[in-house]
FIRO-990800 format. One record per residue (C-alpha): x, y, z; chain; residue in three letters. Coordinates in steps of 0.1 Angstrom, whole numbers. Layout:
<pts>
      xx      yy      zz   kette   rest
       X       Y       Z       A    ALA
...
</pts>
This chain:
<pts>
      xx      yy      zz   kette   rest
    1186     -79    -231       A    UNK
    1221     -72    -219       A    UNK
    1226     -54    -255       A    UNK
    1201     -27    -250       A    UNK
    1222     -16    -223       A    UNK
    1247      -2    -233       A    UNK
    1220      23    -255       A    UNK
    1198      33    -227       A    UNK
    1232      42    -208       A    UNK
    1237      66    -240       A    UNK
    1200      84    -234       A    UNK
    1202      87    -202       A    UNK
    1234     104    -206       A    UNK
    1227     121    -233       A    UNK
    1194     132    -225       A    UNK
    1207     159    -199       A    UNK
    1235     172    -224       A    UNK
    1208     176    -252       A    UNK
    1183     196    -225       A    UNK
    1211     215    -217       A    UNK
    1223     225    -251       A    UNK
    1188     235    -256       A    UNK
    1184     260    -226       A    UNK
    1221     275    -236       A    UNK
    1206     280    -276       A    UNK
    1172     294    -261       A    UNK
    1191     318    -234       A    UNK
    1218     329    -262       A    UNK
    1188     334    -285       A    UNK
    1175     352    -259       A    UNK
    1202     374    -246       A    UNK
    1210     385    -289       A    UNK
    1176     394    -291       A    UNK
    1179     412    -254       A    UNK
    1213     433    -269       A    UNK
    1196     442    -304       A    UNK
    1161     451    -283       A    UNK
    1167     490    -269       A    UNK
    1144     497    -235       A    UNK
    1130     465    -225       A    UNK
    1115     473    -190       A    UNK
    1136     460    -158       A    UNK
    1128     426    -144       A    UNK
    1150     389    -143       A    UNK
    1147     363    -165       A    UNK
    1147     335    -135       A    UNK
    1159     301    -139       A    UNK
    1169     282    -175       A    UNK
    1137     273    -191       A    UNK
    1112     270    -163       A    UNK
    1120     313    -153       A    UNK
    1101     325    -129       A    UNK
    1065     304    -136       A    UNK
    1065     286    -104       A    UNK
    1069     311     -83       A    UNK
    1047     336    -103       A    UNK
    1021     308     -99       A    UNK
    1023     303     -61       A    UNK
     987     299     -47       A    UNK
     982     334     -26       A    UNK
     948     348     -13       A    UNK
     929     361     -47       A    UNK
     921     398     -26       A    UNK
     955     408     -25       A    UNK
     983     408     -53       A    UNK
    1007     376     -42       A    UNK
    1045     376     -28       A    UNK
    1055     373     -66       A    UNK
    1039     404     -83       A    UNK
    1042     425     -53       A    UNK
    1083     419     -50       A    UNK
    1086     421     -89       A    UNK
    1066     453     -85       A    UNK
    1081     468     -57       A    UNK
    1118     463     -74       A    UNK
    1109     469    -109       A    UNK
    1081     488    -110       A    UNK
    1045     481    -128       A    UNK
    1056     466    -157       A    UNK
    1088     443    -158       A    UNK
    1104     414    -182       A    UNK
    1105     379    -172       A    UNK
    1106     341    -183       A    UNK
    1072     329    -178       A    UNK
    1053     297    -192       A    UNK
    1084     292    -213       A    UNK
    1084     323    -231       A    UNK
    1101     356    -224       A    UNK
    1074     376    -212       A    UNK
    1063     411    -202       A    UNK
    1044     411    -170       A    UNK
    1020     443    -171       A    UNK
    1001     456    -134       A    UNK
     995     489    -149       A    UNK
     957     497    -153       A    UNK
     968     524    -187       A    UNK
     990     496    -206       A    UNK
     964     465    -197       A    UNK
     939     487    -216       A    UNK
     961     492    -243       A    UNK
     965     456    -250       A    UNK
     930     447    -248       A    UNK
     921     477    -272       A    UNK
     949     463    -297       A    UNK
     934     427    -303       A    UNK
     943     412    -335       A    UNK
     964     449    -343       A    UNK
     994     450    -318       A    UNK
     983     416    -299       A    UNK
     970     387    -302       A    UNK
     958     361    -276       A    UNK
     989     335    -272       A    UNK
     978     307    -241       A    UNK
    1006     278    -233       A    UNK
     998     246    -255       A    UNK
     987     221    -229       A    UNK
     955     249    -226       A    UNK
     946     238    -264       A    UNK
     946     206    -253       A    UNK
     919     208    -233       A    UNK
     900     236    -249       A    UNK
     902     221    -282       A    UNK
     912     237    -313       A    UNK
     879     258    -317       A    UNK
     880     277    -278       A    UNK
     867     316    -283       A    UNK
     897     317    -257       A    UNK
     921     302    -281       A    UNK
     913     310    -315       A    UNK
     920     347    -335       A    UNK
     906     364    -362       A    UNK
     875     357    -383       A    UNK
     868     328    -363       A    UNK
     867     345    -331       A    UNK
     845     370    -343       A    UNK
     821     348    -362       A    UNK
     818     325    -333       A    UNK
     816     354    -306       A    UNK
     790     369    -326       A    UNK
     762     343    -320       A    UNK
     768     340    -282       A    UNK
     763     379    -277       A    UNK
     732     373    -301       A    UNK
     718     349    -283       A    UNK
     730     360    -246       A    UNK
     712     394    -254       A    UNK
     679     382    -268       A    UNK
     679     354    -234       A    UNK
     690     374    -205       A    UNK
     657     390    -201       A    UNK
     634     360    -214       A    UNK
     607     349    -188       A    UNK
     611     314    -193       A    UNK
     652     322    -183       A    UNK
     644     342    -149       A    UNK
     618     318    -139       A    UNK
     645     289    -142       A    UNK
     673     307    -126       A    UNK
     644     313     -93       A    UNK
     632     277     -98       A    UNK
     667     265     -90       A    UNK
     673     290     -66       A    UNK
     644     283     -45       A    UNK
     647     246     -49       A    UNK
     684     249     -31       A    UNK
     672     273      -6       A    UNK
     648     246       5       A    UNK
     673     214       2       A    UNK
     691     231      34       A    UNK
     661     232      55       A    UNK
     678     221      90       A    UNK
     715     220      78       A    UNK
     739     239      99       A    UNK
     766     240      72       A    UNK
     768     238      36       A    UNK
     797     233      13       A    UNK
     785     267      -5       A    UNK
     810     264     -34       A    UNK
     803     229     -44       A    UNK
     766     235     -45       A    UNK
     769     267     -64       A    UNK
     786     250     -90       A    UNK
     760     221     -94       A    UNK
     735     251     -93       A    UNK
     750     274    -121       A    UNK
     757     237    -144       A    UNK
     722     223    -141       A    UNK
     709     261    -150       A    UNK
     735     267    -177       A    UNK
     729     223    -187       A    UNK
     694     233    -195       A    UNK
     695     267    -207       A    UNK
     720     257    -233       A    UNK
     707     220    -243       A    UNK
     674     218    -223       A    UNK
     688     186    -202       A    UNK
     665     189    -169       A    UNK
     689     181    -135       A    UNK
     670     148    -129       A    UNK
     683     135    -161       A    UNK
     714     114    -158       A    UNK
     730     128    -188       A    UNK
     732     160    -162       A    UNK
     745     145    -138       A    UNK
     772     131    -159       A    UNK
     781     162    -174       A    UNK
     785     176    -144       A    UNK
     813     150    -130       A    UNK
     831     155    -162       A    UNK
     831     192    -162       A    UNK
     846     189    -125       A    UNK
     872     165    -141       A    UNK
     875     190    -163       A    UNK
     880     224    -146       A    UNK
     910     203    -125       A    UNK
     930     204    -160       A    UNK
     936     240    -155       A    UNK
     950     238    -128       A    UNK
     972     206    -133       A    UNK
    1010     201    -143       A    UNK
    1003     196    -184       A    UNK
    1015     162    -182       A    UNK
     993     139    -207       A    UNK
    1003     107    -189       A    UNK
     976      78    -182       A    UNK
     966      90    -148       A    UNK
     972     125    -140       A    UNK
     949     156    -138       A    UNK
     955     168    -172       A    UNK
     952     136    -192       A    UNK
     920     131    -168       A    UNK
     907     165    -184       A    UNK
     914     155    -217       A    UNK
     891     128    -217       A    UNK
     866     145    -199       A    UNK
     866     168    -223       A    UNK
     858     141    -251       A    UNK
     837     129    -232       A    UNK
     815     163    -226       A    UNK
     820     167    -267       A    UNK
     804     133    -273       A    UNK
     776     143    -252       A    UNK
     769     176    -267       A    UNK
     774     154    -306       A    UNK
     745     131    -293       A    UNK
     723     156    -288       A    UNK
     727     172    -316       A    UNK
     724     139    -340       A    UNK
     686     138    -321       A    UNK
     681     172    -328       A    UNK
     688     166    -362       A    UNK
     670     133    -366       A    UNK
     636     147    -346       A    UNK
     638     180    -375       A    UNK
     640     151    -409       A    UNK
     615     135    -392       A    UNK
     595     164    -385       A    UNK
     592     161    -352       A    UNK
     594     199    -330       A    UNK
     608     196    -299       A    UNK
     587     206    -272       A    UNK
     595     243    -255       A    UNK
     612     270    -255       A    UNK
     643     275    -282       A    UNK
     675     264    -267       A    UNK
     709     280    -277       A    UNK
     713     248    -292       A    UNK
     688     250    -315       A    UNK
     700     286    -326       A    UNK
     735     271    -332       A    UNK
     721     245    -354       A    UNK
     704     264    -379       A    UNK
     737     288    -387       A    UNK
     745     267    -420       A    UNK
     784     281    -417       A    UNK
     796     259    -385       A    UNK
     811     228    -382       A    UNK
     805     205    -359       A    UNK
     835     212    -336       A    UNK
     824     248    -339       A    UNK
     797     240    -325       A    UNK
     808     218    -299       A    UNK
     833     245    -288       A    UNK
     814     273    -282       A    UNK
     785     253    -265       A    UNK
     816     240    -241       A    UNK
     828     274    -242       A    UNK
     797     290    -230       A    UNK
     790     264    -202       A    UNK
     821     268    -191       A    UNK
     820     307    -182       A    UNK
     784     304    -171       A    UNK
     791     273    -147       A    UNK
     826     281    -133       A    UNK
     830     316    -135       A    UNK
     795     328    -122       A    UNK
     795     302     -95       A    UNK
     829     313     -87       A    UNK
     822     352     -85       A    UNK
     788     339     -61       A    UNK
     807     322     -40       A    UNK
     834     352     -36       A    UNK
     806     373     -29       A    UNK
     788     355      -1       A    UNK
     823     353       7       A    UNK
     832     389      15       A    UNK
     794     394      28       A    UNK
     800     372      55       A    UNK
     831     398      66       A    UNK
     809     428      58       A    UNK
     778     432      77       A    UNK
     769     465      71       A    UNK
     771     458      37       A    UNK
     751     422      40       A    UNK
     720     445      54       A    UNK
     723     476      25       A    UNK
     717     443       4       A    UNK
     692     427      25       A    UNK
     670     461      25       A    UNK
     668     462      -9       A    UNK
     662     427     -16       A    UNK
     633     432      14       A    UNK
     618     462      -6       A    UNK
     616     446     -41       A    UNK
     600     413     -21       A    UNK
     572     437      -6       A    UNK
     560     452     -37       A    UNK
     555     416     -50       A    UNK
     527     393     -40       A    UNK
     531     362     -18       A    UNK
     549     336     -40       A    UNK
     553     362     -72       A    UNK
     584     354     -91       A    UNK
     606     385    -102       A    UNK
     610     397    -134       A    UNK
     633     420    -153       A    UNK
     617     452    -142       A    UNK
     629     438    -105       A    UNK
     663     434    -120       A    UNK
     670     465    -135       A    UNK
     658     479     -98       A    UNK
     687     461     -79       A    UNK
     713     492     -79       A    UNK
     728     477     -47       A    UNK
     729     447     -58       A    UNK
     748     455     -90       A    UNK
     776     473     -69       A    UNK
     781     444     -47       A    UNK
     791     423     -75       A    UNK
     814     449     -94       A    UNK
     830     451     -62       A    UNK
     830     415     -59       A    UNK
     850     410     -91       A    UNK
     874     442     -83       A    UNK
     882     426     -51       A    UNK
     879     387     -58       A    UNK
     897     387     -87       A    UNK
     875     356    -107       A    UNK
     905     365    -136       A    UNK
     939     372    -126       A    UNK
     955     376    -163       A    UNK
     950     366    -197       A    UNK
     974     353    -220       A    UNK
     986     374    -250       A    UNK
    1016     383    -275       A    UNK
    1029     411    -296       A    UNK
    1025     409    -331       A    UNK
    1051     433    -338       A    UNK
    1074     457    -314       A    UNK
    1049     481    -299       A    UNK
    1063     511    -280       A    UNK
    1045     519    -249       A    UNK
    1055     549    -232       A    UNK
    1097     548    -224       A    UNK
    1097     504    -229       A    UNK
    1099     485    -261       A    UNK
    1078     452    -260       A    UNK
    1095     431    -287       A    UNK
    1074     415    -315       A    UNK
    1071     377    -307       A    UNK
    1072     378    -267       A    UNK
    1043     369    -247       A    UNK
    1026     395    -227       A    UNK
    1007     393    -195       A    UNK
     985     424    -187       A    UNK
     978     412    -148       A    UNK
     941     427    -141       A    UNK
     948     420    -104       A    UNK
     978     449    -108       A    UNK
     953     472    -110       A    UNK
     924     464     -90       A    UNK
     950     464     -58       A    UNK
     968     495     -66       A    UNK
     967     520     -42       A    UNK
     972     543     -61       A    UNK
     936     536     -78       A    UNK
     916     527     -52       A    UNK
     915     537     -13       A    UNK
     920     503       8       A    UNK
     918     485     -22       A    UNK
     920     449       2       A    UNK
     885     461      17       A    UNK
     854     450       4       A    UNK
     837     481      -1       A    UNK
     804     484     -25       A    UNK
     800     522     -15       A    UNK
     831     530     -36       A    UNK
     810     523     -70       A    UNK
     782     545     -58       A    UNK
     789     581     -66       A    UNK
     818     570     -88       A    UNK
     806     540    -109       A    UNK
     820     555    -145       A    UNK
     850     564    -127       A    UNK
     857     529    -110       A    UNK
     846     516    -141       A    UNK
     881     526    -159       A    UNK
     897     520    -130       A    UNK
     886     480    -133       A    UNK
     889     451    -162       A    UNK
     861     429    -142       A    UNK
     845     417    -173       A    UNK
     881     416    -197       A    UNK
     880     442    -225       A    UNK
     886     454    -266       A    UNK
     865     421    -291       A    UNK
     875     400    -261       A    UNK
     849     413    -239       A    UNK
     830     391    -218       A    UNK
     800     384    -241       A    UNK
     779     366    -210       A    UNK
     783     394    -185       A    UNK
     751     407    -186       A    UNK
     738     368    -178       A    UNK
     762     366    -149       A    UNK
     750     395    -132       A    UNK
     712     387    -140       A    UNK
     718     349    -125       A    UNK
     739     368     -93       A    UNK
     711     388     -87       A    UNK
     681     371     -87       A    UNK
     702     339     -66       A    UNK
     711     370     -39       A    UNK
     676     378     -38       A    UNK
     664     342     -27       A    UNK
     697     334      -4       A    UNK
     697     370      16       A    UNK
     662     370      24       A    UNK
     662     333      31       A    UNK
     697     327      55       A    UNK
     721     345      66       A    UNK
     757     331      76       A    UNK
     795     331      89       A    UNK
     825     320      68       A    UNK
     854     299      81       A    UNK
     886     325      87       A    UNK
     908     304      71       A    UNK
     888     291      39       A    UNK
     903     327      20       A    UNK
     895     322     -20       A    UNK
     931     312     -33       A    UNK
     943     323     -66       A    UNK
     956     289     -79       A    UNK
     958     308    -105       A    UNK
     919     295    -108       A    UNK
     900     311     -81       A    UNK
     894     282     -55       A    UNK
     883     280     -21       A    UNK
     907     258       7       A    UNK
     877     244      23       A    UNK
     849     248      -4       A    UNK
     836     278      12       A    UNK
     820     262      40       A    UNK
     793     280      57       A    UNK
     775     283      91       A    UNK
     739     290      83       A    UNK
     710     296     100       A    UNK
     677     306      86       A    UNK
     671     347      80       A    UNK
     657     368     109       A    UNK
     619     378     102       A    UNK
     616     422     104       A    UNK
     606     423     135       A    UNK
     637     401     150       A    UNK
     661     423     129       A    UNK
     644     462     144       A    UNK
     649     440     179       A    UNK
     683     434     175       A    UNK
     692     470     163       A    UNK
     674     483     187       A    UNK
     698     458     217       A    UNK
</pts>
C-alpha cells in the first residue's frame, strides 16, 4: 500500500506539468500558424485551452445578443477570432458571411460540432454526419415531411391533441406552458413517426428519456456515472432500443403477413428503403423527433411568450383565427385550405424565430482557407456563423428587441434575407413546413380558447438551448366571447 505512494505522488505532480506542456504546444502551434496566416480578423484568443467558451456560453435572455457577442462585437467588429469549444475559432454576426457559409456546405465548409455532441447524437445524426450520408438520409425526411404536412389524418391529430389540452385546463389558473407543450409536440411527433398512442406506456417512457435527454446538451460533457451527460447517453440507448423494438415487430407482423392497421407511419417508409442500416434508421427517426418535439415546442412557447407582452398583436391573431372559425361549422375540424389562409399567423411565427432565437449558431469548419472580403479564415479552424448576430442588428432591422409581426408584412422577401430562422444551403431545415403547420393549427385552438399573462421574470434564456427560468408559467383565464371583447373596446 505504502509502495503505491510514492507513484501517485508522481501523477499528481506530473499530471499538471503534462497539461501544461500541452496548452504551451497547442498555443505555439497556434501562434506559428497565427504569423504564417495574413488577415485573420481582430478578436483574443482568451484563456489556455478553455478560451473564451464559458463566457461565450453565459446564459443571457435569447431576444437580445448576450454581454459576450455584444463586447466582442462592439470591439472587434462583426466578425472576430477567438478560442472557443477548444478550437481556434471564427465567430461570424454578419448576416452576408453567415450566408456564405451555409451556401458553401461540403465546398468551403463543413459541419464540425465538439465530440461529447456525437456522443449523444450517435454516429448517424443528420446534424453530425457529411456528405453522401447526409444527403441520402435528409432526402427521405423532406420526402416524407412533404407528402404528410398536408395529410388529413396529420391535421386531425395535431387538433385532437390540441383540443384534448385545451380541455385538461378547464379551471386551472396557471399552467406550466412549456412543460406541457413539450409533452404535446412528443406524443404528436411519438405517434406520427411510430404510431405509439399517448396512453401507451412505451409513450410515456419515451418521453422521460427524451427529457433526460435534451439535459445532455446543455451539460458539462463529462461521461461519469452520475452526471447530466452520462444520464443522456443512456437515455439515448435507451430511446434506440425502443425505436429497435418496434421495428423487430414491424418486421415480424410483414413475414407473417400480418398489415398493420392505419395510416403509413414514417416508420414504415423508412423500412422499406433497402439501403439503411439499422442505426440509420434509428438516427434519423431520433433525429426527426427530436426537431419536431424540442424545437417546435420551443418556438410555441416563445411565441405565446412575446404574445403575452404584445396585445395588439395577440388580437390581429385572435381576429383571424375568429374569421377562419366562423366560416366553419360548429365542431368542424380545419383543414389545409384553413392553413394556407393564416397570413397573420405565418408572420407571428417568423417573427417569433427572428426574435426568439430557437438556434443561436451552428457548428462548422473550413475545409480549406476561404477569403471573405478583407479576412482570411484559415483551413482547419472552426467557424461559428451566430444567426442571433443578425437578427439583432440594427442595422437590419428597426428595434430589432421588439416583437413586431407587422415588419414581415409589406416586406416578407425582404426580411426573409435579412433572417436564417429555418438554417440554410443542404442544411436547410427539412421539417419547417411541419413546424409551422403544427404552430398554426395549436394557435388556432389556444387563442380562441384562453387568453393569458406571462411572469416578467421567466425571459426565455439562451442556455445556449432556448429554455425558460420558470417553465413559462402562465396566468390563464378562459377567452372573452365577441360580445365581451366589442364591450371592453368600447370601455
Amino acid at each position: 500500500m505504502f509502495g503505491l505512494a510514492p507513484i501517485l505522488f508522481a501523477l499528481l505532480l506530473g499530471l499538471p506539468i503534462f497539461a501544461y506542456i500541452l496548452v504551451q504546444i497547442f498555443f505555439v502551434a497556434l501562434h506559428n500558424h497565427q504569423k504564417s496566416a495574413k488577415n485573420l480578423p481582430p478578436g483574443s484568443l482568451g484563456w489556455p485551452l478553455f478560451g473564451e467558451t464559458l463566457g461565450f456560453l453565459k446564459p443571457h435572455c435569447s431576444n437580445t445578443l448576450g454581454s459576450f457577442l455584444q463586447q466582442h462585437c462592439s470591439r472587434y467588429g462583426k466578425v472576430f477570432k477567438s478560442n472557443l469549444f477548444g478550437s481556434p475559432t471564427i465567430v461570424s454576426c454578419d448576416l452576408e458571411l453567415n450566408a456564405f457559409i451555409l451556401q458553401n456546405e461540403e465546398k468551403l465548409f463543413q459541419a464540425s460540432y465538439p465530440k461529447p455532441i456525437h456522443g449523444i447524437l450517435g454516429k448517424h445524426s443528420l446534424l453530425t454526419v457529411t456528405g453522401e450520408l447526409h444527403r441520402k438520409l435528409r432526402n427521405i425526411g423532406v420526402s416524407f415531411i412533404a407528402t404528410s404536412k398536408s395529410s388529413p389524418d396529420f391535421l386531425h391529430w395535431v387538433q385532437k391533441l390540441s383540443i384534448s389540452m385545451m380541455e385538461s385546463w378547464n379551471g386551472c389558473e396557471q399552467v406550466f406552458f412549456y412543460k406541457q407543450t413539450k409533452a404535446f409536440t412528443l406524443r404528436l411527433m411519438v405517434n406520427h413517426l411510430l404510431s405509439v398512442k399517448p396512453d401507451e406506456p412505451l409513450a410515456s417512457r419515451i418521453l422521460q428519456d427524451f427529457e433526460t435527454y435534451m439535459t445532455g446538451f446543455v451539460s458539462l460533457p463529462l461521461n461519469i456515472p452520475g452526471t447530466g451527460y452520462a444520464r443522456a447517453v443512456k437515455a439515448r440507448a435507451r430511446l434506440s432500443f425502443s425505436v429497435k423494438e418496434i421495428m423487430t415487430e414491424r418486421r415480424k407482423g410483414k413475414a407473417s403477413g400480418q398489415l398493420r392497421g392505419g395510416e403509413e407511419d414514417f416508420l414504415d417508409v423508412i423500412l422499406s428503403k433497402q439501403s439503411l442500416t439499422d442505426e440509420e434508421i434509428v438516427s434519423i427517426v431520433l433525429d426527426i423527433m427530436l426537431g419536431g418535439y424540442e424545437t417546435t415546442a420551443t418556438l410555441m412557447s416563445l411565441i405565446v411568450y412575446f404574445l403575452g407582452h404584445a396585445p395588439i398583436a395577440f388580437h390581429k391573431l385572435k381576429e383571424e383565427h375568429q374569421t377562419i372559425r366562423e366560416n366553419k361549422k360548429d365542431g368542424e375540424l380545419l383543414n389545409w385550405e384553413d392553413y394556407k389562409k393564416m397570413d397573420f399567423t405565418d408572420y407571428v411565427i417568423y417573427e417569433g424565430m427572428r426574435c426568439g432565437n430557437v438556434v443561436k449558431f451552428v457548428h462548422r469548419k473550413a475545409l480549406v482557407d476561404v477569403k471573405f472580403k478583407e479576412f482570411l479564415i484559415p483551413s482547419g479552424w472552426k467557424v461559428l456563423p451566430i444567426f442571433t448576430g443578425a437578427h439583432m442588428d440594427p442595422d437590419l432591422h428597426e428595434n430589432p428587441t421588439e416583437f413586431d409581426p407587422w415588419r414581415w408584412i409589406d416586406n416578407f422577401k425582404e426580411m426573409s434575407k435579412k433572417v436564417t430562422v429555418f438554417g440554410g444551403g443542404s442544411r436547410l431545415c427539412p421539417g419547417a413546413e411541419l413546424a409551422k403547420v403544427v404552430i398554426s393549427f395549436f394557435l388556432h385552438h389556444l387563442i380562441l380558447s384562453y387568453r393569458w399573462k406571462t411572469k416578467s421574470d421567466d425571459c426565455p434564456l439562451a442556455y445556449p438551448y432556448v429554455q425558460f427560468r420558470r417553465g413559462l408559467l402562465l396566468e390563464i383565464e378562459p377567452a372573452a366571447s365577441d360580445q365581451q371583447e366589442k364591450e371592453n373596446k368600447s370601455i
